[in-house]
MDAnalysis code that builds the backbone (N, CA, C; Angstrom):
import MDAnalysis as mda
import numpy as np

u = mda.Universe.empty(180, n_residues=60, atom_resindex=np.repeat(np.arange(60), 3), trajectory=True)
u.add_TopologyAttr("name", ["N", "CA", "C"] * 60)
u.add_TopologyAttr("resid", np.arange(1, 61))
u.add_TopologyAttr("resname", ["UNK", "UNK", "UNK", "UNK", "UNK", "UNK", "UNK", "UNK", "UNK", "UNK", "UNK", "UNK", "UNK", "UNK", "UNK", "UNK", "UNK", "UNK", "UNK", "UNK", "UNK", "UNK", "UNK", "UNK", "UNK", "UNK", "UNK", "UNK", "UNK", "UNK", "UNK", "UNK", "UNK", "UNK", "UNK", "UNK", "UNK", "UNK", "UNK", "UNK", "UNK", "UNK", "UNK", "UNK", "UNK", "UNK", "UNK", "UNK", "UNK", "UNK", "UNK", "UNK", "UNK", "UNK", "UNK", "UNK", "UNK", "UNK", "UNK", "UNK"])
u.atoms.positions = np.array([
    [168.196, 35.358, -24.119],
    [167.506, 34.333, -23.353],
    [167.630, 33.008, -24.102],
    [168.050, 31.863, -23.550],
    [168.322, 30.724, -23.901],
    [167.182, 29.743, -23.822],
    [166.318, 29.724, -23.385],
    [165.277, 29.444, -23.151],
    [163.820, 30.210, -23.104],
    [162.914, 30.380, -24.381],
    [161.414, 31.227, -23.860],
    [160.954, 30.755, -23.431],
    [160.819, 29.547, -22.878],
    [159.778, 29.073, -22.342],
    [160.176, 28.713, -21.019],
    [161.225, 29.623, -20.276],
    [161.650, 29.296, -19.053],
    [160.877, 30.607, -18.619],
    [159.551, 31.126, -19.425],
    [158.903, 32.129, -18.408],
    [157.453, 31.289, -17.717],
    [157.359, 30.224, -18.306],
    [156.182, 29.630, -18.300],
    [156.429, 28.909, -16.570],
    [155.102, 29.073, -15.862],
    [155.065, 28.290, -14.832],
    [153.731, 27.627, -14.968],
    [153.508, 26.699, -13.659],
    [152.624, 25.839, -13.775],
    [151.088, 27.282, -13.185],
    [149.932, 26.410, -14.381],
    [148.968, 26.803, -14.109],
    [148.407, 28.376, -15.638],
    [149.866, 28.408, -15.941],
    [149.597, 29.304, -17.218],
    [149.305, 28.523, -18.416],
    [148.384, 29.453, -19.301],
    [147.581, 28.783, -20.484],
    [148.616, 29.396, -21.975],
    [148.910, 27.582, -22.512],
    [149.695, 27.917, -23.374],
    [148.961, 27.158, -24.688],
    [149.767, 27.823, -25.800],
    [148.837, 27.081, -27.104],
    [150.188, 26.395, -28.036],
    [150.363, 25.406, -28.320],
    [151.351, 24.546, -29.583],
    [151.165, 25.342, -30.651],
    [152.334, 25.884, -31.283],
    [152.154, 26.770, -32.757],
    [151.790, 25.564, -33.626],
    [152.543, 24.560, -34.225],
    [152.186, 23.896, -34.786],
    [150.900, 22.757, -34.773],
    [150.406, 22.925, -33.475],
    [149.304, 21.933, -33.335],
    [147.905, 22.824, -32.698],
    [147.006, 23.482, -33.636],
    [146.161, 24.314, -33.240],
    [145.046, 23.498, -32.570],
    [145.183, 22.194, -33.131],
    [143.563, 21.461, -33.004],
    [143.883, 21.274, -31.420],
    [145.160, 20.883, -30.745],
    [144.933, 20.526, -29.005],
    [144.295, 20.982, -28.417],
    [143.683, 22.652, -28.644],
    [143.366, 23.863, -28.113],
    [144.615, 24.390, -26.862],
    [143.790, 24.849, -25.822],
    [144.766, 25.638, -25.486],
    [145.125, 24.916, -24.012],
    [146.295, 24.898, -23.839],
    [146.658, 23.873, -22.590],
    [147.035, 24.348, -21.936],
    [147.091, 23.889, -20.525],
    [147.826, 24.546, -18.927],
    [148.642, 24.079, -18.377],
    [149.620, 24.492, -18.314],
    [151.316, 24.155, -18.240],
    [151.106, 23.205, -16.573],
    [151.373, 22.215, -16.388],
    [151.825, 21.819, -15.137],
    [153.113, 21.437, -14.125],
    [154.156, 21.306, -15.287],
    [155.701, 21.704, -14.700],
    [156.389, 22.598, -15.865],
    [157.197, 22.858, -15.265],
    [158.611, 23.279, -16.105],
    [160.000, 22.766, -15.581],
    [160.615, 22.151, -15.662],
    [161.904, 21.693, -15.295],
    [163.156, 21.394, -16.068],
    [164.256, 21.444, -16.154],
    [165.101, 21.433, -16.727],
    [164.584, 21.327, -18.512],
    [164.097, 22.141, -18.923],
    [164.141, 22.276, -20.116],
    [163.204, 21.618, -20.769],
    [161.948, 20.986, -19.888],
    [160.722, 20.057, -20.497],
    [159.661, 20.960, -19.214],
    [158.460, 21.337, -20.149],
    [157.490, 21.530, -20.002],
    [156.265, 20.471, -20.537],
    [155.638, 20.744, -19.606],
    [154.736, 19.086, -19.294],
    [153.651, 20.436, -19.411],
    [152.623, 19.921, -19.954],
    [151.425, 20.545, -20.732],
    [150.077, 19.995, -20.575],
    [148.855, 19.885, -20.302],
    [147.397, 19.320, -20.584],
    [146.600, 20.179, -21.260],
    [146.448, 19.703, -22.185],
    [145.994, 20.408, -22.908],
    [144.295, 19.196, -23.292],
    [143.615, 20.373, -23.780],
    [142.542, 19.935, -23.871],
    [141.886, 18.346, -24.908],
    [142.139, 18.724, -25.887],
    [142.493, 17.816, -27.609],
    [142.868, 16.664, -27.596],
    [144.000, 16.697, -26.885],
    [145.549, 15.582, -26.652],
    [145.903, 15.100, -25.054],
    [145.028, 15.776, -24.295],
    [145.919, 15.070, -22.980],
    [147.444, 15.796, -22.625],
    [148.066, 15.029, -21.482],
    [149.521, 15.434, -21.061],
    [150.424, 15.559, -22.189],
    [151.216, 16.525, -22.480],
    [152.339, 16.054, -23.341],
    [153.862, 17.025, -22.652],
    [154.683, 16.011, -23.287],
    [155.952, 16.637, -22.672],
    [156.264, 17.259, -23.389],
    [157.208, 18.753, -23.331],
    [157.269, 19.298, -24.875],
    [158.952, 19.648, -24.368],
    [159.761, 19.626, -25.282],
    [161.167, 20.035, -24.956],
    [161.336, 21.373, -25.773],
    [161.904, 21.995, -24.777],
    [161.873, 23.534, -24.785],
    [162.747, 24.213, -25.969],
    [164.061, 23.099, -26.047],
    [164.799, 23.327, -27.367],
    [164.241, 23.725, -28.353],
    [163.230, 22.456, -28.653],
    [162.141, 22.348, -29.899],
    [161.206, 22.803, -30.292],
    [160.266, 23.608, -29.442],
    [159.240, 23.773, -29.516],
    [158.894, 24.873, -28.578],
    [158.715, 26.272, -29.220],
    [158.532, 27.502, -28.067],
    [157.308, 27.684, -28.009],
    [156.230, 27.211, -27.054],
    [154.753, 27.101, -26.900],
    [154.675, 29.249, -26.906],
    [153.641, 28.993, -26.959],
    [152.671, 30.310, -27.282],
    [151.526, 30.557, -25.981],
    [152.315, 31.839, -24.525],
    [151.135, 32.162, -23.970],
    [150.187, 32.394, -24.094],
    [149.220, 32.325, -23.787],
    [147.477, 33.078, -23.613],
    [147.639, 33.667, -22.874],
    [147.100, 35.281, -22.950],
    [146.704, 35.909, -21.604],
    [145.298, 36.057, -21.688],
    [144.619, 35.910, -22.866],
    [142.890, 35.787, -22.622],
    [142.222, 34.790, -23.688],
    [141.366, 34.712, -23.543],
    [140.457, 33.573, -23.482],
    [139.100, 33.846, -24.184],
])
């Protein structure tokens, strides 16, 4: 798989490995290789999928 984070759709709860303090954010797109994120901490962020393999939540 060339992409992990081409499992992520909008509305799933994801967490930044490297940035614990955002808490845990809810994916609102995925598109060509940028996932767009709101997360609690920080607001919107764009994250490029190359770079950065966000971390599902399945509970809470």
């Amino acid at each position: 798989m060339d992409d992990p984070n081409s499992i992520l759709s909008p509305g799933m709860l994801v967490r930044h490995p490297a940035e614990p303090d955002w808490g845990t954010g809810q994916v609102q797109s995925n598109i060509g290789g940028k996932v767009t994120v709101n997360f609690p901490n920080k607001g919107k962020v764009v994250i490029e999928s190359s770079r950065v393999m966000l971390v599902p939540v399945f509970d809470r």
